[in-house]
C-alpha positions as CSV (number, residue, x, y, z in Angstrom):
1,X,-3.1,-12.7,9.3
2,X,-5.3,-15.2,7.4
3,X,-3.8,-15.7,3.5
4,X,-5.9,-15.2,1.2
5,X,-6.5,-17.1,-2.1
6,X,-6.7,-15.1,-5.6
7,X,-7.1,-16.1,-8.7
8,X,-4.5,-15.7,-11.3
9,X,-3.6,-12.2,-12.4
10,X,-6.4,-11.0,-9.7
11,X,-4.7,-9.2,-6.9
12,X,-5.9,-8.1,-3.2
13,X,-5.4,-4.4,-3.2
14,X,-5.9,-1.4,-2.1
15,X,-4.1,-1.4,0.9
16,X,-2.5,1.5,2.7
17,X,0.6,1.1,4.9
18,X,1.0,3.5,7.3
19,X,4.7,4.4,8.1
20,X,6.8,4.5,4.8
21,X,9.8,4.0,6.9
22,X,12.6,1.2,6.2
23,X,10.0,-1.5,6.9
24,X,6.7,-0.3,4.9
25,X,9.0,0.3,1.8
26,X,10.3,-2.6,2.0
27,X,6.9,-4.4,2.4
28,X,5.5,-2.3,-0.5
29,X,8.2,-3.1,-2.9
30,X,8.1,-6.8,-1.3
31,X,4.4,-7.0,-2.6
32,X,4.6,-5.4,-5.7
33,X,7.0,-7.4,-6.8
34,X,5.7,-10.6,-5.7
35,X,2.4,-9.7,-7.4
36,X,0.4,-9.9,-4.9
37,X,-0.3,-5.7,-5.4
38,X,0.1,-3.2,-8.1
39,X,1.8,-0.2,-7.2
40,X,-1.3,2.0,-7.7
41,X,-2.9,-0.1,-5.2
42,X,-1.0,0.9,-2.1
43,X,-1.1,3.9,-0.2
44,X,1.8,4.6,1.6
45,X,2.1,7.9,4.3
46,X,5.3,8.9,6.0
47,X,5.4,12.5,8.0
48,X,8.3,13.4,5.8
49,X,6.4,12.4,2.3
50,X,9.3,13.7,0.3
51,X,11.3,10.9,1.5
52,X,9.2,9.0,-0.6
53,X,9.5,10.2,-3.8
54,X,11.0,7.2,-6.1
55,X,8.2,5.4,-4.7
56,X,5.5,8.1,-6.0
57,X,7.7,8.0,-9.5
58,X,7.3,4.1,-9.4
59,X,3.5,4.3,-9.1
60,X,2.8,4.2,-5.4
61,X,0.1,6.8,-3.5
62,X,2.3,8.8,-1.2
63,X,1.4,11.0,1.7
64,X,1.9,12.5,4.7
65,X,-2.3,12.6,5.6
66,X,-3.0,8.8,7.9
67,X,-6.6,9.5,7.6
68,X,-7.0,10.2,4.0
69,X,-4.9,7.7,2.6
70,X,-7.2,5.0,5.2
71,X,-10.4,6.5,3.4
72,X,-8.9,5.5,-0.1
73,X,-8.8,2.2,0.9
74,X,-12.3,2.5,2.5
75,X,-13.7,4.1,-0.5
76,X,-12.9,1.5,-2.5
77,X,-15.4,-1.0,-0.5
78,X,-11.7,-3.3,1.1
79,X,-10.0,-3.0,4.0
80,X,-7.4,-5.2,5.4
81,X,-6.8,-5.8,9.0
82,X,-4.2,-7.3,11.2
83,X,-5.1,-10.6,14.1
C-alpha cells in the first residue's frame, strides 16, 4: 500500500476493517493510537459484534453488517484499497 502524506493534525479516515478479530483490533487500536485515525473514523464488523464492545465504548463503529459499514466509508466520498 502506497503511504500517504497528511498534514499535521489532518488524518486519513474513514476506513472500515472488516474482521474485528485479533488482527483488525489490533490494527484499529494500532492506528488510533498512532494518530493516523480517530476512533469515530473506523468501522469495524465482526459476526459476533458483541465481542466488540470496549471498542464501541472507546469510540469505534461496530457491526456485524460488511456491506453497510463499506457504504459509510463510501458515503463519505474515501475509500481505501489494498495493492
Amino acid at each position: 500500500m502506497a503511504k500517504s502524506k497528511k498534514a499535521s493534525g489532518d488524518t486519513l479516515g474513514p476506513v472500515t476493517i472488516l474482521g474485528g478479530g485479533n488482527v483488525g483490533r489490533a490494527l484499529a487500536r494500532g492506528w488510533v493510537e498512532k494518530g493516523r485515525f480517530k476512533a469515530s473514523e473506523i468501522s469495524i464488523t465482526r459476526r459476533h459484534s458483541e465481542k466488540l464492545a470496549a471498542l464501541r465504548e472507546a469510540g469505534f463503529h461496530v457491526g456485524d453488517d460488511n456491506r453497510a459499514a463499506i457504504k459509510r466509508v463510501l458515503s463519505e466520498g474515501r475509500a481505501l484499497t489494498g495493492p
